[in-house]
Backbone as CSV, one residue per row, in Angstrom:
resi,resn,N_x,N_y,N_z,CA_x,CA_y,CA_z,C_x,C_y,C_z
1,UNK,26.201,27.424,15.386,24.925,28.103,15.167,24.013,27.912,16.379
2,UNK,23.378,28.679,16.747,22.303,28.732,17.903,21.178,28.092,17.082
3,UNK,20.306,27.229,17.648,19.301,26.716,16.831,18.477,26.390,18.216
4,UNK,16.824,27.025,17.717,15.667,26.367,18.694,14.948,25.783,18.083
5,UNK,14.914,24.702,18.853,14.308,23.693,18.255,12.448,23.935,19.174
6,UNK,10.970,23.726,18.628,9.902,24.139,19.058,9.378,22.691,18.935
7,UNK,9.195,21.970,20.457,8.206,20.938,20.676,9.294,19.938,20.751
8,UNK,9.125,19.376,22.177,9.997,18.094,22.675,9.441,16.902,22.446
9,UNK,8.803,16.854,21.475,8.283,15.319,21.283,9.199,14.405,20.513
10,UNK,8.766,13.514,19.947,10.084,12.564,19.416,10.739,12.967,18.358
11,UNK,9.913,13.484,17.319,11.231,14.139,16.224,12.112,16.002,16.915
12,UNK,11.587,16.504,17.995,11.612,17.271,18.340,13.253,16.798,19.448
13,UNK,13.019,15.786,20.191,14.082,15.621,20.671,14.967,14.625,19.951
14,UNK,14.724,14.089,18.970,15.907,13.498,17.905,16.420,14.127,17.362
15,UNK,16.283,15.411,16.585,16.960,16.335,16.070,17.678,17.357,17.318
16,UNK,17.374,17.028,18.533,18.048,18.118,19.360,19.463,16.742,19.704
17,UNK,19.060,15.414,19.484,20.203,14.800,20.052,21.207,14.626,19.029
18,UNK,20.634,14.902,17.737,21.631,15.016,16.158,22.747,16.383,16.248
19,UNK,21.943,17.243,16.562,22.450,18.691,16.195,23.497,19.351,17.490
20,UNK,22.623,18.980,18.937,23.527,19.760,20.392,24.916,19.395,20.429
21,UNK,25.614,18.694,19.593,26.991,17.861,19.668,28.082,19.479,18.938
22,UNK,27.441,19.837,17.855,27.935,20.700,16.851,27.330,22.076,17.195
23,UNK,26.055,21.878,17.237,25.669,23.603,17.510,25.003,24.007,19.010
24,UNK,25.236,25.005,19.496,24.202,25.442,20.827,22.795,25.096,20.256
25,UNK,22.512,24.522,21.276,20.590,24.454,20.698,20.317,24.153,22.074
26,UNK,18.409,25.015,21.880,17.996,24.204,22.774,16.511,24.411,22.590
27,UNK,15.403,23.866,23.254,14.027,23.188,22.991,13.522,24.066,24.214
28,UNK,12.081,24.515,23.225,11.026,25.472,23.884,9.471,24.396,23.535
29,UNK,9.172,24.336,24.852,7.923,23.523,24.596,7.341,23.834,26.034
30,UNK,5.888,24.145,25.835,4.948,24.724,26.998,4.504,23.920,27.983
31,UNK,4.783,22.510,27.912,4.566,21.657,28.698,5.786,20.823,29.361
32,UNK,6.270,21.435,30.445,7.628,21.280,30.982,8.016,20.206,31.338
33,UNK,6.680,19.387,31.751,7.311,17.688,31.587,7.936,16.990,30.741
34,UNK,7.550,17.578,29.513,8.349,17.129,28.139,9.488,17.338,27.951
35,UNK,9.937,18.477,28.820,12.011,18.611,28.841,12.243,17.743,29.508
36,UNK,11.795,16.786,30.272,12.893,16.184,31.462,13.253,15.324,30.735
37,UNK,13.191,14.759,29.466,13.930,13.551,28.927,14.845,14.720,28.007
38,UNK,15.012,15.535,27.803,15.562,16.414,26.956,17.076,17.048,28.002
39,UNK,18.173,16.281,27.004,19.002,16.598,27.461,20.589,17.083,26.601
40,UNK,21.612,17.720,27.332,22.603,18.463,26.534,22.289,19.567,25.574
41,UNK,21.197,20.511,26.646,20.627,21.692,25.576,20.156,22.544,26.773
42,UNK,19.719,23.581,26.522,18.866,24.269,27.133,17.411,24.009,26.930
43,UNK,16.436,24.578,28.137,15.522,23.895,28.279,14.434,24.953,28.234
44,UNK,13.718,25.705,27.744,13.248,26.879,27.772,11.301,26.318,27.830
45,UNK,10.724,27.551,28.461,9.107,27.534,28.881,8.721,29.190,28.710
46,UNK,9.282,30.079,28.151,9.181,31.258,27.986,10.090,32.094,26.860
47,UNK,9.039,32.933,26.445,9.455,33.444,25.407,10.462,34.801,26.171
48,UNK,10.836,35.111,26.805,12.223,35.739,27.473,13.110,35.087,27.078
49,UNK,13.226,33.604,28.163,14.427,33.125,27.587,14.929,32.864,25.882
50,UNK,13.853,32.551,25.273,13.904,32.784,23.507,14.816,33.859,23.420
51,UNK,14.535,35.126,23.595,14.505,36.476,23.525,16.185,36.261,23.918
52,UNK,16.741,35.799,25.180,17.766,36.181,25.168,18.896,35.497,24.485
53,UNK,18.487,34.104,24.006,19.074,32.944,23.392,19.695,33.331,22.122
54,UNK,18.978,33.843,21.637,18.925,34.847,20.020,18.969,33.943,18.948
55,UNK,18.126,33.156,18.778,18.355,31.775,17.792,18.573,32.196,16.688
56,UNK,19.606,31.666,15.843,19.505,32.016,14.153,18.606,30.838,13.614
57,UNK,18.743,30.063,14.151,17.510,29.337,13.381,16.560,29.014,14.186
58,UNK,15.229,28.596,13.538,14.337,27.671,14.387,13.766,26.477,13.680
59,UNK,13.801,25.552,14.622,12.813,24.421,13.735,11.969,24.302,14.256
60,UNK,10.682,23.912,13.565,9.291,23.687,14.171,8.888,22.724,14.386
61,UNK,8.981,21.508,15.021,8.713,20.160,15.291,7.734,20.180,15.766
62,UNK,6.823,20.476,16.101,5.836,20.900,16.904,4.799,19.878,16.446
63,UNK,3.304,19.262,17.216,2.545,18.472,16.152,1.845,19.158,14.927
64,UNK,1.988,18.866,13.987,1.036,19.380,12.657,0.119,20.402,12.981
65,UNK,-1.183,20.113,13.171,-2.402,21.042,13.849,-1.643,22.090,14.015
66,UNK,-0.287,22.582,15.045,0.248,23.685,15.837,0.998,24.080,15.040
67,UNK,1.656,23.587,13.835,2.541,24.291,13.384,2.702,26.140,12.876
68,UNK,2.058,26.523,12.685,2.032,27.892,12.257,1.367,28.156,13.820
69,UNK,0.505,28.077,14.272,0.419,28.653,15.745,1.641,28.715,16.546
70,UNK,2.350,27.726,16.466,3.454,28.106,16.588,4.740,28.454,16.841
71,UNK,4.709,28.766,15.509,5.815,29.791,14.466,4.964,31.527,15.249
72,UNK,3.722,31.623,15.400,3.205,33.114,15.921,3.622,33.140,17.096
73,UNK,3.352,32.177,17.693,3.404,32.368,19.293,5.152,33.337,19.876
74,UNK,6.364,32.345,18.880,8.082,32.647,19.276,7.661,33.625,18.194
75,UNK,6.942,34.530,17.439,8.154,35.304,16.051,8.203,36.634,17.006
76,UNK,7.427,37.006,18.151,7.889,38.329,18.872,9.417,37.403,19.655
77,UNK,9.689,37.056,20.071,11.014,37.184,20.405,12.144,36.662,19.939
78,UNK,11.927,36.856,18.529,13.138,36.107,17.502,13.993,37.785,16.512
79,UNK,14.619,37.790,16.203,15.336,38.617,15.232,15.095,38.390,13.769
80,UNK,14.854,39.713,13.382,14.433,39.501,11.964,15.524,39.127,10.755
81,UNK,17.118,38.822,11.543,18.149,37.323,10.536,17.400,35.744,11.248
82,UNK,16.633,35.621,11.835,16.639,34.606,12.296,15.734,33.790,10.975
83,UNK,16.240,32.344,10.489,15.600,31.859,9.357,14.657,30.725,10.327
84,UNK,13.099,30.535,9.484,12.128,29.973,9.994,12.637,29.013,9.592
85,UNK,12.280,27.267,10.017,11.867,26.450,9.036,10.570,25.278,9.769
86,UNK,10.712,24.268,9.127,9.540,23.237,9.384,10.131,22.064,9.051
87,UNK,9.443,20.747,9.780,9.964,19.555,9.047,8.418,18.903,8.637
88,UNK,7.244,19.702,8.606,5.866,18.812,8.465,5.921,18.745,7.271
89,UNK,4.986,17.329,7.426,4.863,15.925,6.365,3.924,16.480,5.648
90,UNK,2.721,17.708,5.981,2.035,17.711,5.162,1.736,19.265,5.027
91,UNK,2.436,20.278,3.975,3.184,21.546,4.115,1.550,22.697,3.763
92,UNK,0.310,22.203,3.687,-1.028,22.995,3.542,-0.644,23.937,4.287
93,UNK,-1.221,25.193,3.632,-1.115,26.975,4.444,0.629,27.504,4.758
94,UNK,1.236,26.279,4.622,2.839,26.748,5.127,3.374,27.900,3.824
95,UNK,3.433,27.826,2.264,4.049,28.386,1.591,3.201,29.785,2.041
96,UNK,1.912,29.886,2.064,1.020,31.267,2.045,1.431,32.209,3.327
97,UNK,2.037,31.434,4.822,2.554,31.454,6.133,3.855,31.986,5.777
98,UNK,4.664,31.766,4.823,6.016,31.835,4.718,6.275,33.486,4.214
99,UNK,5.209,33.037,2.982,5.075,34.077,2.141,4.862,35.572,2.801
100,UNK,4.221,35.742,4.141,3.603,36.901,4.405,4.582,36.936,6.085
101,UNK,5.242,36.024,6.388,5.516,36.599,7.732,6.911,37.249,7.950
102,UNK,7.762,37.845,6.329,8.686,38.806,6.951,10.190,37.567,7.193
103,UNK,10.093,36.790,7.126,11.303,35.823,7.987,12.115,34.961,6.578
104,UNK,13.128,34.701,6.545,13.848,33.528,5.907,13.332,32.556,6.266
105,UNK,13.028,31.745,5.240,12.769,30.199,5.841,13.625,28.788,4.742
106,UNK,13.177,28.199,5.319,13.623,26.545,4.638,12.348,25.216,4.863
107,UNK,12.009,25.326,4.271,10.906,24.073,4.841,11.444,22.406,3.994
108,UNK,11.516,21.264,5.362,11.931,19.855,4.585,11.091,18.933,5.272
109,UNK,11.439,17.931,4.637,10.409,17.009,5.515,11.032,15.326,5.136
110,UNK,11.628,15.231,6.692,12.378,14.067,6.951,11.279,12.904,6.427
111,UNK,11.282,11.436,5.449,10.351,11.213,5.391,10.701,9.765,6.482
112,UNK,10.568,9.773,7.504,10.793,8.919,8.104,10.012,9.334,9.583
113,UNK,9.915,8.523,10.273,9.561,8.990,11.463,9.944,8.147,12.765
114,UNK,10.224,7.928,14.105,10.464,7.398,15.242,9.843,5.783,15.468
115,UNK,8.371,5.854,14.584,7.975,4.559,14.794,8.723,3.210,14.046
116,UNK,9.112,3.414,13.282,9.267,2.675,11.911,10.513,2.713,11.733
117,UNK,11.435,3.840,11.792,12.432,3.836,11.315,13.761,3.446,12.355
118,UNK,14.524,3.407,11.851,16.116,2.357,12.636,16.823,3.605,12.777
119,UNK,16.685,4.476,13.941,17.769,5.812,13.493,18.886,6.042,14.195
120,UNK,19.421,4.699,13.961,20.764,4.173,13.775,20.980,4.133,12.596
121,UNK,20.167,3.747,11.997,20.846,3.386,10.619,19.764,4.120,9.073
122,UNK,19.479,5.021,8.745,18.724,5.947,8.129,19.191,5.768,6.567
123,UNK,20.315,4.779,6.577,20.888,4.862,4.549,19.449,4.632,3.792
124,UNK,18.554,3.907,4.418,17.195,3.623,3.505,16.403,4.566,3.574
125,UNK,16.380,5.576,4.084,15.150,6.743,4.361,15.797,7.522,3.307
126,UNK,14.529,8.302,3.607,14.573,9.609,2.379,14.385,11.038,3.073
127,UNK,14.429,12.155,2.422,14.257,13.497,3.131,14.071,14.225,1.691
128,UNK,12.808,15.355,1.897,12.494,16.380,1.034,13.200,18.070,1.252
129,UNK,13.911,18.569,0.597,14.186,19.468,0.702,13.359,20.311,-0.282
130,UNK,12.368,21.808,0.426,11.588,22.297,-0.530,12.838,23.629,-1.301
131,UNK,12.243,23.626,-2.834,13.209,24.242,-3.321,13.055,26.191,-3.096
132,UNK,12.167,26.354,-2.722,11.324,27.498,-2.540,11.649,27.797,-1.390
133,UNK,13.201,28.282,-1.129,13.418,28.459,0.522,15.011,29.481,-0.039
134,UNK,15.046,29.988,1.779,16.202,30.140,1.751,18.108,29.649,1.379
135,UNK,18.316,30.020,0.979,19.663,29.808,0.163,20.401,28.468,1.467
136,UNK,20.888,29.698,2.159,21.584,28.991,3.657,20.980,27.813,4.261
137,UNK,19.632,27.952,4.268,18.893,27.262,4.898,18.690,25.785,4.538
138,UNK,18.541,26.312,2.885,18.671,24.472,2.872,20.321,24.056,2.280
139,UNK,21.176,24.910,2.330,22.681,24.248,2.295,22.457,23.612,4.008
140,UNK,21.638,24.453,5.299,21.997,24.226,6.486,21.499,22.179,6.381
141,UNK,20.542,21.889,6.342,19.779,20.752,5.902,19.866,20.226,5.120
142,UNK,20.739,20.381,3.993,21.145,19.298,3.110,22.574,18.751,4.188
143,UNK,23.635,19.698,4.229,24.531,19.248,5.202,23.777,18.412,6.451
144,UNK,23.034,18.596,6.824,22.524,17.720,8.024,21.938,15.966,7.619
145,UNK,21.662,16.040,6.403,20.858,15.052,6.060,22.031,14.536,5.699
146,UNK,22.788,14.991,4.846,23.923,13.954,4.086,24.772,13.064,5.197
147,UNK,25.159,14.173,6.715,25.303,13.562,7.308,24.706,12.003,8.275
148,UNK,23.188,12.233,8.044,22.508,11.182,8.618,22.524,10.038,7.581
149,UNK,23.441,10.488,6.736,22.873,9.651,4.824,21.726,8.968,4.694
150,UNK,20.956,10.056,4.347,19.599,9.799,3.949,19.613,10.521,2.957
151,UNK,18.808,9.589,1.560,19.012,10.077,0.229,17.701,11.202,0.257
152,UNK,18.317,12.366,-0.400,17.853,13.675,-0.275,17.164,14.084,-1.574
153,UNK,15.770,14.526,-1.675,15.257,15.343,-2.753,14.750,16.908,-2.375
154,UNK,15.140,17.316,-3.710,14.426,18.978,-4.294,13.381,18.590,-4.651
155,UNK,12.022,19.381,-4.215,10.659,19.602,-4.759,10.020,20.725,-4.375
156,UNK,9.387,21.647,-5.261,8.594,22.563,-4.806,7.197,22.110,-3.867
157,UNK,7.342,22.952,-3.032,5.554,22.803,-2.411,4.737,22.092,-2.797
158,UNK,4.332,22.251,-4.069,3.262,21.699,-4.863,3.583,20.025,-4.883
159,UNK,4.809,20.007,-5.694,5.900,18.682,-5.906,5.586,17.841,-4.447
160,UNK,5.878,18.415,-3.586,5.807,17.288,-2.196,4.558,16.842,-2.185
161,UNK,3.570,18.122,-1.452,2.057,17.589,-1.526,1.471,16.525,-2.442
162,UNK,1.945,16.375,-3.897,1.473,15.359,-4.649,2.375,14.453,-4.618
163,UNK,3.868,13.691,-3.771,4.370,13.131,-3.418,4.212,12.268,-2.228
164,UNK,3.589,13.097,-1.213,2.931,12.733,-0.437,1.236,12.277,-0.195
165,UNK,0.596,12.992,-1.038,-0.460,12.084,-1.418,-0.471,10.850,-1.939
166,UNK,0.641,10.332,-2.344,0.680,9.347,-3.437,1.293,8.027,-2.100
167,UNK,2.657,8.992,-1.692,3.449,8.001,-0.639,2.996,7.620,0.744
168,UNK,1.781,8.507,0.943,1.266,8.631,2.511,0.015,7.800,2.704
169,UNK,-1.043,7.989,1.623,-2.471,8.003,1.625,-2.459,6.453,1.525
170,UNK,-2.353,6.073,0.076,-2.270,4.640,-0.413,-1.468,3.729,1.012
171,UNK,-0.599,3.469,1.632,-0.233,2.981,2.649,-1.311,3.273,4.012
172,UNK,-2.018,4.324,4.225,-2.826,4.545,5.257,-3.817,4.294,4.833
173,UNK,-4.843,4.892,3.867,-6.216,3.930,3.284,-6.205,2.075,3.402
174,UNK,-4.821,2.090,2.708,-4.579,0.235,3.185,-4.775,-0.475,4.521
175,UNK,-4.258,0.243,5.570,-4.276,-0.053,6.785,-5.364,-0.022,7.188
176,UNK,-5.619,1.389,7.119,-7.251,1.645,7.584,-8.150,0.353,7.231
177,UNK,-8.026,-0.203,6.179,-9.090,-1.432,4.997,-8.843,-2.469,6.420
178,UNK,-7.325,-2.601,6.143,-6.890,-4.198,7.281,-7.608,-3.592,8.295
179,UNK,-7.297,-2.862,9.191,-7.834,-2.730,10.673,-9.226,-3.127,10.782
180,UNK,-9.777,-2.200,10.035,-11.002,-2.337,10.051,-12.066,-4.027,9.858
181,UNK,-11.408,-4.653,9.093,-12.341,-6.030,8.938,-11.042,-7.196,10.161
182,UNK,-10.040,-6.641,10.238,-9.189,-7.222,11.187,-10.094,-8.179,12.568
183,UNK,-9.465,-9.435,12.832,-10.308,-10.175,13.541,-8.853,-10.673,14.787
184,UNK,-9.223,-10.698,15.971,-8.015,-11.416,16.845,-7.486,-12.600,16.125
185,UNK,-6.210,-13.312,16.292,-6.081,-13.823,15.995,-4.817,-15.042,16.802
186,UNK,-5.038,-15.965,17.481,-4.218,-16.316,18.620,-2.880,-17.328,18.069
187,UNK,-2.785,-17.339,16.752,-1.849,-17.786,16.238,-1.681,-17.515,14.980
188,UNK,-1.065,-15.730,14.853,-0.988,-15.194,13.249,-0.054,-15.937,12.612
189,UNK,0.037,-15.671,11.418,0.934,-15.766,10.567,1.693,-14.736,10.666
190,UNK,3.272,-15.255,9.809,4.561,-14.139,10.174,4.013,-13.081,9.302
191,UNK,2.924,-13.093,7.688,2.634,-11.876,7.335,1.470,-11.122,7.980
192,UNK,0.623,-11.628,8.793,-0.768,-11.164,9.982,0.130,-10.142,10.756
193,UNK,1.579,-10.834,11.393,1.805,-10.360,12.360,2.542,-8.574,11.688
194,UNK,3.018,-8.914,10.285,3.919,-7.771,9.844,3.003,-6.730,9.663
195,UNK,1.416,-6.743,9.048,0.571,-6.140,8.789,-0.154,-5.690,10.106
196,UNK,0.150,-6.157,11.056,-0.541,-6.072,12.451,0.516,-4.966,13.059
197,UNK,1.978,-5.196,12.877,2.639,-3.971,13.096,2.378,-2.431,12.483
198,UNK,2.439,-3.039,11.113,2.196,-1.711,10.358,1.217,-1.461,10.975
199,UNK,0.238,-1.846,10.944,-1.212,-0.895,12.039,-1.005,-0.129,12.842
200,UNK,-0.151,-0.721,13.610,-0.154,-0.492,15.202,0.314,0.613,14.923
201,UNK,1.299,1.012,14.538,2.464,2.422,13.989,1.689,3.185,13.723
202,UNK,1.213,3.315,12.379,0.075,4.343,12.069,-1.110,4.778,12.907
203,UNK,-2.147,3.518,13.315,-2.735,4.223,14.302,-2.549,5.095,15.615
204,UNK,-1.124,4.838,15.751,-0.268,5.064,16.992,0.184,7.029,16.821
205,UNK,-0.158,6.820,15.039,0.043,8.524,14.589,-0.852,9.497,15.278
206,UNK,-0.487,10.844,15.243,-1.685,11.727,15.441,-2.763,11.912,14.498
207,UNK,-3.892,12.186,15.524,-5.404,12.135,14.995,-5.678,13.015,13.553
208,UNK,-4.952,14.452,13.872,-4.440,15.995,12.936,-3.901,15.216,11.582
209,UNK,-2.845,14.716,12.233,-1.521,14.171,10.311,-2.279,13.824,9.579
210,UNK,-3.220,12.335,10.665,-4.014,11.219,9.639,-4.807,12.139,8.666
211,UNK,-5.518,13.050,9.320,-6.910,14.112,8.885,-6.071,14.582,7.420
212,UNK,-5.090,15.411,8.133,-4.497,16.379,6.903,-3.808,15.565,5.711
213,UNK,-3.489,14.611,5.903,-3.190,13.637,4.484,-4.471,12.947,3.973
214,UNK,-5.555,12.819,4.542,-6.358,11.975,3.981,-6.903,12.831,3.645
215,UNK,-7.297,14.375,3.750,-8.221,15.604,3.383,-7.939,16.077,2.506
216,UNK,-6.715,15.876,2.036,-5.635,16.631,1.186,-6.217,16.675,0.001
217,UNK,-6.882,17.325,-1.354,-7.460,16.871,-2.189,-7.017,16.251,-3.259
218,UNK,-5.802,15.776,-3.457,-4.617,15.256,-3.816,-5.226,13.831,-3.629
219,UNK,-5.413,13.646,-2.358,-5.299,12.120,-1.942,-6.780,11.325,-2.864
220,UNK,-7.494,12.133,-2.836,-8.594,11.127,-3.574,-8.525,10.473,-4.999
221,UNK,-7.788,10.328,-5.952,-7.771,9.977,-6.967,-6.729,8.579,-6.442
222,UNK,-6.221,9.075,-5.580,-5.313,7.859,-5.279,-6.316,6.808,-4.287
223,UNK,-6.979,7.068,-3.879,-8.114,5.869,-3.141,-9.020,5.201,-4.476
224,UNK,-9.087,6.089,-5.010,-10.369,5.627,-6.233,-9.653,4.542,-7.187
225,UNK,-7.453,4.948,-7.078,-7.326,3.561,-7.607,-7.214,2.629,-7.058
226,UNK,-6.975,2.294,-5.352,-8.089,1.479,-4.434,-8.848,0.576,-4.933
227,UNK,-10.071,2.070,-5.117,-11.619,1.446,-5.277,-11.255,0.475,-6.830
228,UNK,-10.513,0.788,-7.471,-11.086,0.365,-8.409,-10.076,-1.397,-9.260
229,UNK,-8.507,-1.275,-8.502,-7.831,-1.949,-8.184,-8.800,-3.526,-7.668
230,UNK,-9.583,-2.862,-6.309,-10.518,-4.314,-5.633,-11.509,-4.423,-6.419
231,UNK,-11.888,-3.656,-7.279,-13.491,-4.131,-8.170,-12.856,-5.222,-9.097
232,UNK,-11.752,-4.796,-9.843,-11.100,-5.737,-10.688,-10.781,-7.209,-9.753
233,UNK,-10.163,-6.608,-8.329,-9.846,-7.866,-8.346,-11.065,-8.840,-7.539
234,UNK,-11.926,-8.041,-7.137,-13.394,-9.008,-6.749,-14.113,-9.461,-7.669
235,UNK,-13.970,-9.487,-8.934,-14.382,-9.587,-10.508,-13.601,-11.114,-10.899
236,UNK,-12.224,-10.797,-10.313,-11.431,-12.315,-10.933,-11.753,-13.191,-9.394
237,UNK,-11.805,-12.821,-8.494,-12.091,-13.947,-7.548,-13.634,-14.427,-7.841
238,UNK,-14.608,-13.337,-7.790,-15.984,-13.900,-8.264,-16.026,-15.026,-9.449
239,UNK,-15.374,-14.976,-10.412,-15.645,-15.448,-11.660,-14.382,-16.629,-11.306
240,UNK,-13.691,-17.118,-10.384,-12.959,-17.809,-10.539,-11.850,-17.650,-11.848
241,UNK,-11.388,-16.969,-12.370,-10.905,-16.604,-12.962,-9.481,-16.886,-13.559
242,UNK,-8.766,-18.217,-13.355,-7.509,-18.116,-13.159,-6.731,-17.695,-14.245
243,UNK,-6.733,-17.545,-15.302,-6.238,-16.978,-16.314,-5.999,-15.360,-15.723
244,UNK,-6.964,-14.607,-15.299,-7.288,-13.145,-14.745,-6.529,-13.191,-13.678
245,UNK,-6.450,-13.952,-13.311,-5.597,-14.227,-11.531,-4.377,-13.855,-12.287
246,UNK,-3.828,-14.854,-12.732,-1.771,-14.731,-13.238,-1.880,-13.475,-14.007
247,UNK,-2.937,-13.249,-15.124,-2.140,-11.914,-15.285,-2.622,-11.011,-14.130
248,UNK,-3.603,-10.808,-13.529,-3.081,-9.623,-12.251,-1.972,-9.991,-11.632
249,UNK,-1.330,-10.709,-11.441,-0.316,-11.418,-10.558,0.714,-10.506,-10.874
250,UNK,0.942,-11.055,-12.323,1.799,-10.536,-13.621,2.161,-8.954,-13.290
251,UNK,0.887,-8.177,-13.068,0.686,-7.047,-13.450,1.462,-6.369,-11.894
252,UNK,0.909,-6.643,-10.835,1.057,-6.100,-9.760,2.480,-6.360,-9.525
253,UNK,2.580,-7.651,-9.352,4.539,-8.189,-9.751,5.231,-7.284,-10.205
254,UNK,4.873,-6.841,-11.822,5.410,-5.565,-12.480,5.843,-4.272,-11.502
255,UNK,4.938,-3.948,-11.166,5.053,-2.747,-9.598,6.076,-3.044,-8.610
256,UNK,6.242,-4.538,-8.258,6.870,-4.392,-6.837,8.322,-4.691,-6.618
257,UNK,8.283,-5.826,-8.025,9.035,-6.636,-7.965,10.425,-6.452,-9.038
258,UNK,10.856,-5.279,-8.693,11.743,-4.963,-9.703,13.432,-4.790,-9.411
C-alpha cells in the first residue's frame, strides 16, 4: 500500500519506521529540516510530489491545533479512493470534518506516546479504534496494532472523548497540582523523583493537546472529583482523624490495588 504519512515529528516518524518495511510510504512535512532524521521513505515538501505518489492512504500525525488544516492543505492532490485517517488524542470537530469532506476515513488513537512509552515493547499500551469509520481502514489498523500487540478497543467518537476525559485530564490536573506547589529538592526521594518525571513528560507536551483536553467539557466533572476527593481528605488531616484516615486508605486501596 502507498501510505503518506503528514508531519515528521515523533509519532509521525515512528509510524513511518513501523510501516516503510511492508508498505511504500513516505512523509510530507513543510519544514524540511524535519526529514533529515526521516529515513527509508520518501521525503516530500510539495503537494506535486503528493500528486504524483498517489497515496491510498494518509495519516495525519501532524500536531493537534493542525490537524484538519491539514487534512485541507493535501485533499487537492489526493484521489477521491484515497482513505483519510488521524491518530489525535483528542478527536473535537474531526467526526463533523469527516462527515462533510467527501473521503473514506478511519480515525484511532494510539494511547501511548514517545515520552513514556518503551516502543520496544508496547504489550502494556493500549490503542482506540473509532467504530464510525471505514471498513478497510480500520481492518488496515487493527492489523497494524495487533502487530505492535497493543491491546486494541472499539469506541464511537463520543465513547473516546469521554474516555479520554476521564484517562487524560485526572493524570494532568494531578501534575499540574504537583508542579505547581513543587519546591527543588537536592536529595528527592525515589517517589519525588518518579513524580518529578511524570512532570517533566507532560509539561514537555504541546501547549494545543494540554488546552484541548483540559477544555474539553467532558473534563470538568472529573476535576470537581479532585476538588472534592482533597476537601474530604483536608477534613481527615484537619481533624486528625485516624479512624477517617484507614478508611480513606481502605477506600482509595479499593481503586488501585486490585
Amino acid at each position: 500500500m502507498r501510505i503518506l504519512i503528514l508531519g515528521a515529528g515523533k509519532m509521525g516518524t515512528f509510524l513511518t519506521d513501523v510501516l516503510s518495511f511492508q508498505h511504500e510510504t513516505a512523509v510530507f512535512d513543510t519544514d524540511p529540516q524535519k526529514l533529515r532524521f526521516v529515513y527509508h521513505t520518501y521525503r516530500f515538501t510539495t503537494l506535486e510530489e503528493i500528486r504524483q505518489f498517489n497515496p491510498e492512504l494518509v495519516i495525519n500525525a501532524v500536531t493537534l491545533k493542525y490537524t484538519i488544516e491539514a487534512f485541507n492543505t493535501v485533499q487537492a492532490a489526493l484521489s477521491k479512493d484515497c482513505i483519510l485517517s488521524d491518530i489525535a488524542s483528542v478527536k473535537t470537530g474531526l467526526k463533523e470534518y469527516y462527515e462533510q469532506c467527501g473521503f473514506r476515513f478511519v480515525s484511532t488513537h494510539p494511547m501511548f506516546g514517545p515520552t513514556f512509552a518503551s516502543l520496544g515493547n508496547l504489550s502494556q499500551e493500549n490503542a482506540i479504534i473509532i467504530k464510525e469509520g471505514d471498513h478497510l481502514g480500520r481492518i488496515f489498523f487493527k492489523d497494524l496494532y495487533q502487530s505492535l500487540h497493543l491491546n486494541i478497543f472499539e469506541y464511537t467518537f463520543d465513547e473516546h472523548d469521554e474516555t479520554v476525559a476521564y484517562s487524560l485530564s485526572i493524570p494532568f490536573v494531578s501534575t499540574f497540582v504537583f508542579s505547581a506547589v513543587m519546591k527543588h529538592q537536592d536529595a528527592p526521594g525515589t517517589t519525588f523523583k518518579k513524580h518529578m518525571a511524570i512532570a517533566q513528560g507532560v509539561l514537555n507536551e504541546d501547549d494545543y493537546l494540554l488546552q484541548e483536553i483540559l477544555f474539553n467539557p467532558l473534563t470538568m466533572p472529573q476535576v470537581e472529583n479532585i476538588r472534592r476527593e482533597l476537601k474530604e481528605l483536608l477534613q481527615i488531616l484537619n481533624d486528625k482523624d485516624s479512624d477517617g484516615f484507614k478508611r480513606y486508605l481502605t477506600k482509595i486501596r479499593g481503586h488501585v490495588l486490585k
